[in-house]
N, C-alpha and C positions, 0 to 999 in steps of 0.2 A: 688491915682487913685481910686473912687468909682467905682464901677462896679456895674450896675444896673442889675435885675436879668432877665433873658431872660423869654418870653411868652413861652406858652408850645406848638405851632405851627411852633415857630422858633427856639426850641430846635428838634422838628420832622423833621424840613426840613433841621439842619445840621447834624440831626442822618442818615437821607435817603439819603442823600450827602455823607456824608463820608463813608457810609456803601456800595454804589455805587462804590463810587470810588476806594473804595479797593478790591471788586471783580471784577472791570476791569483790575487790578494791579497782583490780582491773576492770574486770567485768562493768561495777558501776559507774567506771570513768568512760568507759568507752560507750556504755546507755547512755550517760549524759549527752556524750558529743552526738553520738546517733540517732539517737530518736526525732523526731519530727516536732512533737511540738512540748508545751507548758508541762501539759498532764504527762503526758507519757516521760517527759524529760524526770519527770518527780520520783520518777520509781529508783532511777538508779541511784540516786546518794542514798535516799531513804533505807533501800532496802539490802541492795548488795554489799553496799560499804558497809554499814550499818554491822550485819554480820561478821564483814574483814576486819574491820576496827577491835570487834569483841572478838574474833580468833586473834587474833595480837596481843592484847590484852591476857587474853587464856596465857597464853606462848611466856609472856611477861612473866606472868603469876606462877608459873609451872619450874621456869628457869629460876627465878630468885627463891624457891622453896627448894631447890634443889641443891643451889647450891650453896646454904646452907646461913640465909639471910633473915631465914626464917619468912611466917608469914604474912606479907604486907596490906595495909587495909588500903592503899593507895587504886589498887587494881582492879579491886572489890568496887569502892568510890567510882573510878572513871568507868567502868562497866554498866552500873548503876545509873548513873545521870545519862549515858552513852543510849541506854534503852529509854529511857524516860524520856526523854527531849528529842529525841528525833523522831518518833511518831507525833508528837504536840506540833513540832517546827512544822512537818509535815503538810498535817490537819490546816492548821496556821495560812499555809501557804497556799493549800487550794484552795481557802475556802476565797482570799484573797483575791485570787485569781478567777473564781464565780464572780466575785462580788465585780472584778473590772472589766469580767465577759470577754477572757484574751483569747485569739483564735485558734484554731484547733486544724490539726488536720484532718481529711477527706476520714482517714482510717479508725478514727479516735470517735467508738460508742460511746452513747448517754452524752445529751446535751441537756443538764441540767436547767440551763435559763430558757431551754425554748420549752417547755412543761405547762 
């Protein structure tokens, strides 16, 4: 396998990609740890990650077309199921989480079970 050497625009756009995506990654690991309770804990994988996974992915997809691997439906795939399934996981989990009435903190609006 030769590997031809990437332009220096398309080594920029998977530096700003991946550099992206890993501070949305951050960002949803440290909500994880931070937040106070159930609900609010849900937002950071769902949503920050969620983004940084698929700026990775992009970053992937961008690098292996560049250099000259042609282009792979592998990226496409994980991208795909990567949006699909973690809004469902998501849903999944609060709704779970309604259903066993887990406590919430002081700051946390909308108390669905007391309605």
């Amino acid at each position: 396998m030769s590997a031809q050497p990437m332009a220096l625009w398309q080594e920029i756009i998977v530096s700003l990609l991946l550099i992206l995506g890993s501070l949305f990654v951050l960002i949803g690991a440290f909500g994880l740890y931070r937040l106070p309770d159930f609900f609010m804990r849900l937002h950071g994988p769902t949503k920050a990650t969620t983004l940084g996974v698929g700026s990775m992915v992009v970053a992937s997809l961008v690098y292996f077309c560049a250099v000259g691997d042609g282009l792979s439906l592998h990226e496409l795939l994980i991208s795909l199921f990567l949006f699909i399934s973690a809004p469902v996981s998501a849903y999944m989990l609060a709704k779970a989480a309604v259903q066993q009435r887990l406590p919430l903190a002081p700051k946390t609006r909308g108390k669905p079970w007391e309605q």
